[in-house]
N, C-alpha and C positions, 0 to 999 in steps of 0.2 A: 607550371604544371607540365606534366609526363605527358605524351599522346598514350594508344592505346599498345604501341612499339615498345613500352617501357619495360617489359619483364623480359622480353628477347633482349631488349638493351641491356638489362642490368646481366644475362647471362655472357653476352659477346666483352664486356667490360671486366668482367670474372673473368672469364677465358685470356685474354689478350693480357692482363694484369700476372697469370699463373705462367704463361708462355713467356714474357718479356724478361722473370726472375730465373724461368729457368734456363732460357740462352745467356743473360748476363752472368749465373753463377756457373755458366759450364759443367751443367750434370750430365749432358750427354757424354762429356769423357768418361764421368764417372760408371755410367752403364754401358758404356760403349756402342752408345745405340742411338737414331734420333729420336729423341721424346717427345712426344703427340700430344696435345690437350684436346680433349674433346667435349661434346656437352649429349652425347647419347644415351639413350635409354640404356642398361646394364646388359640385358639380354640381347642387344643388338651390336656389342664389343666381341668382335673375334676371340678364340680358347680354346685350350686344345690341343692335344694331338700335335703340341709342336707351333702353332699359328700364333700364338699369343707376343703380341711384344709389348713393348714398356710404353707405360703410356698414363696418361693422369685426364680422370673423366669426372666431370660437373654434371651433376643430372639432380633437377629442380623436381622434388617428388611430393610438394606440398606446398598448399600457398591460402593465406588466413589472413580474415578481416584484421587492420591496425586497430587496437583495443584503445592507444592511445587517441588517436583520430575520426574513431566509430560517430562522435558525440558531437567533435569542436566545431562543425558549421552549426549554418541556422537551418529550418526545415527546408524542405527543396520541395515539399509539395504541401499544396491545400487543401481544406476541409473533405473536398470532393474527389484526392487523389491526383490531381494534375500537377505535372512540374513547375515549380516556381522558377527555382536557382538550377545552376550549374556546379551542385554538389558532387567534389570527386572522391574517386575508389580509391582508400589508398587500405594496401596491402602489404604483408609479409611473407616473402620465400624463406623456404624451409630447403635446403642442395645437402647433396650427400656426394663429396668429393672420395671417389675412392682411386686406389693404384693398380696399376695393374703391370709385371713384370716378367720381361722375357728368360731371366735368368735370376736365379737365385740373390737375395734380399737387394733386388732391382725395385721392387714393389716398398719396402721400406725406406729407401731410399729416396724415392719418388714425394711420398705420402708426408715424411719427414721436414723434407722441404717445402712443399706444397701448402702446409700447415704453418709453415715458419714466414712463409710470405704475409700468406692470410694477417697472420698475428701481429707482423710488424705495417699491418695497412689497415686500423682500427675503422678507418673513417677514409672513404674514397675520396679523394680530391676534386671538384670539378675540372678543374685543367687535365687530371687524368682520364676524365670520362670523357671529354670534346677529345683529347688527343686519340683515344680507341676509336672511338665514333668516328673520329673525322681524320684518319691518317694522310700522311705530304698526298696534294695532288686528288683529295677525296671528292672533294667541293666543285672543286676547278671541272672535273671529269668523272661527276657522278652519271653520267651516262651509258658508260664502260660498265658499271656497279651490276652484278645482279638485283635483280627486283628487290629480293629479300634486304639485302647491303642496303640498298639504296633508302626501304623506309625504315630500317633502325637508326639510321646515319639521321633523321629528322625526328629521331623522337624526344630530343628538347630535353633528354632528363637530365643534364648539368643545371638544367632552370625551374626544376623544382625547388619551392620553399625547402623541404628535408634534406638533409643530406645523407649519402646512400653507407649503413652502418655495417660492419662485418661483426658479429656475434659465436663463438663457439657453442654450438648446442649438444646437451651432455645427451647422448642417444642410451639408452640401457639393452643390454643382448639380449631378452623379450622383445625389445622394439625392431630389433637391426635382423633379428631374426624373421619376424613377420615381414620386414622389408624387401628381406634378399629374397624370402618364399614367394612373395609377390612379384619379384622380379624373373622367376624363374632361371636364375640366373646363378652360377657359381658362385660360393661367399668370394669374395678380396676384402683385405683391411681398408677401413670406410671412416671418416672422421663428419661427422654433421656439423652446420651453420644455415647461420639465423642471419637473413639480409632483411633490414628495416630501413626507411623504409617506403615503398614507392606509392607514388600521389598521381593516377590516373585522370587525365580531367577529360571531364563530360562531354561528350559531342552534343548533345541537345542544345539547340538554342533555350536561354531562359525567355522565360514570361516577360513580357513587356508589359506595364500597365500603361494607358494613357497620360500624357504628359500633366503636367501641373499649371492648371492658366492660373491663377491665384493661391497666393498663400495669406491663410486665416488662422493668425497664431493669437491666443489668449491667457495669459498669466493668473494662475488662480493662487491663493497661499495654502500647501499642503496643510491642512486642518482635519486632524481625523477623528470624530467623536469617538466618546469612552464611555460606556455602562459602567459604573458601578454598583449600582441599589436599584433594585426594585422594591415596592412598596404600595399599600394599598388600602383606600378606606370604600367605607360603605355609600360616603354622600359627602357634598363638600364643608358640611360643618363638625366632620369627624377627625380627627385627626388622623392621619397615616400611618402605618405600622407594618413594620418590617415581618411582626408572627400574623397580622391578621391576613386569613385567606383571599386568594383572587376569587371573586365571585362574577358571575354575567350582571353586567348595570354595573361595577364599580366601577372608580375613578382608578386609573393606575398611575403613581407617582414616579418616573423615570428617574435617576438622579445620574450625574455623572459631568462631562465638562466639555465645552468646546460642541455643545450637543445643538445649533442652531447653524445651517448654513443658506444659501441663497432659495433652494425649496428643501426642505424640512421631512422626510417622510418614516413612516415604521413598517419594517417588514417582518410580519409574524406568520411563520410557519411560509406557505406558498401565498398567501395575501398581503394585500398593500396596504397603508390607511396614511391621510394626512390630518394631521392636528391641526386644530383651526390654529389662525396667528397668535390670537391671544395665550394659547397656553404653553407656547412654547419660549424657552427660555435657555443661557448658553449652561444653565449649571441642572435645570428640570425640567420634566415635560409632563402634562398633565393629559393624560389619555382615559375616556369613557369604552370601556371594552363596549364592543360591537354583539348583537346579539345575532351575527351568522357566524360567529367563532365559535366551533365548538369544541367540547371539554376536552381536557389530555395534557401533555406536553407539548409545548410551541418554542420554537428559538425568536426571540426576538432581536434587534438589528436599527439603529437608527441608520438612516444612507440620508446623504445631498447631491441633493443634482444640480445642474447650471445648465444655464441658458446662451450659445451664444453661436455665431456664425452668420453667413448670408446665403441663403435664408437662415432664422433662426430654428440651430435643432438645440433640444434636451439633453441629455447628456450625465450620466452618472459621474460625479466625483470624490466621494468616500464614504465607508460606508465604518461601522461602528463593530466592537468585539461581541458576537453573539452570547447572548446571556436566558434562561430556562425559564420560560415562562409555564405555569401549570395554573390552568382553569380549572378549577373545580367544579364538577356540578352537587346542584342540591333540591334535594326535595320540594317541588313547590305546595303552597297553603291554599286552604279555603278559606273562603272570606271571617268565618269563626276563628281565625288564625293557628285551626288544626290542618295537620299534614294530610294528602290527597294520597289517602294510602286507602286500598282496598283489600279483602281475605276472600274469597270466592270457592269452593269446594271444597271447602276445609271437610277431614275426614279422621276420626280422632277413635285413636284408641288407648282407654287407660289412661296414661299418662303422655301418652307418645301421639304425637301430628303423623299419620301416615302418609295424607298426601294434600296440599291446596296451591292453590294460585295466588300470591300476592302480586296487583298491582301497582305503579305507581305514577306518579307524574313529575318529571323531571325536568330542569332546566340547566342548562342549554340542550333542547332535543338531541335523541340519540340518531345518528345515523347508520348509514348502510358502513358493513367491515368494520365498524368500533366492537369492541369488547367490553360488554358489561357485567358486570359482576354484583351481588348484593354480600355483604356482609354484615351478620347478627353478633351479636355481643350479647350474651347473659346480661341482665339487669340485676341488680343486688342481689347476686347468688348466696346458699348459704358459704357460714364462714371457714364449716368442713371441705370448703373441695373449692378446686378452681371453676372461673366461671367459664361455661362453652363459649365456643369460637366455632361459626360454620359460616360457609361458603357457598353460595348456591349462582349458576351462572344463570341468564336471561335468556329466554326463550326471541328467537328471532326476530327485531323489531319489523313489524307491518306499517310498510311506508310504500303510499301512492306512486305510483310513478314518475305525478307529473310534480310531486314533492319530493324535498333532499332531506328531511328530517321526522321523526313523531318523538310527545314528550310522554307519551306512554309505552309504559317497559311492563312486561309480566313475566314474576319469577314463580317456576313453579319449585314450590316447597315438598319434603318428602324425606320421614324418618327424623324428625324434630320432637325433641322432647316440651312437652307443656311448660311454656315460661312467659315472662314479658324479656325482650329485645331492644336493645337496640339498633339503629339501622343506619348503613353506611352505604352509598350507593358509586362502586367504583367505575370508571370509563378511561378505557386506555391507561389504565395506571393511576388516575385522580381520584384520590378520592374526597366524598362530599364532608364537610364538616359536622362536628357534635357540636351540639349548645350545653356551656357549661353553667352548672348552678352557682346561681348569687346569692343562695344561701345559705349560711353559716352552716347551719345542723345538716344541709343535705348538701356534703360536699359529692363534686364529681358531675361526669357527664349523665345529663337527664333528658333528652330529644335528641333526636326523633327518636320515639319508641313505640312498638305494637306489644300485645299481648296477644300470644297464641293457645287458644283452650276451649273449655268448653262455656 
């Protein structure tokens, strides 16, 4: 890695590279003049009035994060912002070599050449950046050195991993124009380059962590459970069924493979649950929903953990493809095995319900921020017309404080036509099932149903 000398380095090594081509090719005959390389601001080069002479100026007017390099370490700080590593800067200069000439196409000439060097030194050599940096006698008698000399001469960039690239960069006259305006400075013909690319390392010391008194290595066999099926019966002499609904109290049949490891667990939604031993198995798992699950959409998740270290820690080790589990809720019964529906201010005009409160009792309680919904279905409508469809949302559930749930919902009703219903009670998206008819003559859904009238 570069020190922090590395961009004056790479400008003195430009410099020293454009100066060595032009004493070996002898252009000062050509302009008849000594020709100067410089690395100065634009505005700070003599013009003018006769002062001007020939001369070829590097002036580094931009300098941008490496986009290939932004990424390729690892982080250099933790959770809480502190430096870990000794992640470096590595950067891209942007130089705009222009000419500048005492006499007529002295400046073309210049620029010509200067370019033609560039071109045939695609890729700096190390031996050529130690030989600028470090000329006969540099080392031996860096004391003599101006300060400045002395810490480019140490800034190590022959020992960067990258090596230091020359690119042509296509400038457009919009661009070269805002340049030179910024420069405040007379136009001269200007040709742009792109030097990639330099590796800054970090003076910070990195983190040290505490040494290692023991190593505690455990070989587990990468085994990652797979969901495929869910499935679900009412009680365990039922059979399972991939259309019947999840209900709170049912059994839920997990299917899938490789679904048993050292501890066994399921995560639904932000809760945990473990299945006893017995019902767990490498191809099913037999799970009783919990009655503090409540209705909606849940991702469910089989994970294993293991055990091991001195002392012994827990430890997660694979966890399963998330698969949509939806609770349903439904209407709870009275012991008459009729529905716990209540009508309370019912207010009836003609044929039309103006306004009432239906109550209900629901399972799994509703709680605080769920969205409950009721929806009616017309019951065998005539066979002139379709049957209605209404929507009516839940009046805010009243729940105690020192409680997380109530299974009473009140929907207030309002602009309902006289009919019998039936009733669907949604929560977060779930909705409660219909019980279909087992017989012949009266096919279709027949419960839960109220009748609204007089």
């Amino acid at each position: 890695m570069s020190s922090l000398y590395a961009i004056a380095a790479v400008t003195t090594v430009l410099k020293d590279l454009l100066n060595n081509g032009l004493i070996d090719g002898d252009v000062a005959t050509a302009v008849s003049d000594n020709v100067v390389v410089s690395s100065l601001p634009p505005n700070r080069i003599p013009g003018g009035n006769g002062e001007e002479r020939s001369q070829l100026n590097l002036f580094l007017y931009r300098v941008t994060p490496n986009s290939g390099w932004r990424n390729a370490g690892l982080p250099a700080r933790d959770h809480s912002g502190h430096p870990l590593g000794r992640d470096p800067l590595v950067v891209d200069l942007h130089y705009l070599l222009t000419a500048y000439g005492a006499d007529e196409l002295h400046a073309e000439i210049l620029l010509g050449y200067g370019m033609q060097l560039l071109h045939e030194t695609p890729v700096i050599p190390r031996e050529q950046i130690d030989t600028s940096l470090a000329s006969p006698g540099l080392l031996d008698d860096a004391a003599d050195l101006p300060p400045t000399l002395r810490a480019i001469a140490g800034s190590a960039l022959s020992q960067q991993v990258e090596q230091i690239k020359i690119t042509p960069a296509d400038i457009s006259v919009e661009d070269l124009s805002k340049l030179w305006t910024s420069f405040q400075a007379p136009f001269r013909p200007s040709a742009g380059y792109h030097i990639s690319a330099v590796m800054i390392e970090s003076r910070r010391p990195p983190a040290r962590g505490l040494p290692v008194r023991a190593r505690n290595l455990t070989a587990i066999p990468f085994q990652r459970p797979t969901i495929t099926r869910l499935l679900s019966q009412p009680d365990a002499t039922t059979e399972a069924s991939p259309h019947a609904p999840i209900l709170p109290g049912n059994i839920l049949l997990i299917r899938g493979r490789d679904l048993t490891g050292e501890q066994t667990h399921l995560r639904i939604g932000n809760r945990t649950y473990t299945p006893p031993p017995d019902n767990l198995g490498e191809t099913e798992i037999l799970f009783t929903i919990p009655d503090d699950l409540p209705a909606g959409l849940h991702p469910l998740s089989v994970f294993h953990e293991v055990t091991f270290g001195d002392p012994p820690v827990t430890r997660p080790s694979a966890e399963s493809n998330p698969v949509a589990l939806v609770l349903r809720p439904q209407f709870q019964r009275l012991p008459d095995d009729s529905y716990d529906l209540t009508v309370t201010d019912l207010e009836i005009d003609g044929s039309t319900v103006i306004t009432g409160l239906l109550s209900a009792r629901v399972s799994p309680g509703v709680r605080r921020r769920q969205r409950v919904e009721l929806v009616l279905n017309e019951y065998d409508p005539p066979a002139t017309r379709t049957a209605r469809r209404l929507v009516y949302d839940a009046n805010p559930p009243v729940i105690p404080e020192d409680e997380e749930e109530t299974e009473m919902v009140a929907f207030p009703i309002r602009n309902l036509p006289v009919a019998t219903y039936l009733l669907r009670i949604r929560v977060d998206g779930a909705e409660s099932p219909l019980v279909h008819s087992t017989d012949p003559a009266e096919p279709g859904y027949v419960q839960p149903r109220i009748s609204l009238g007089p």
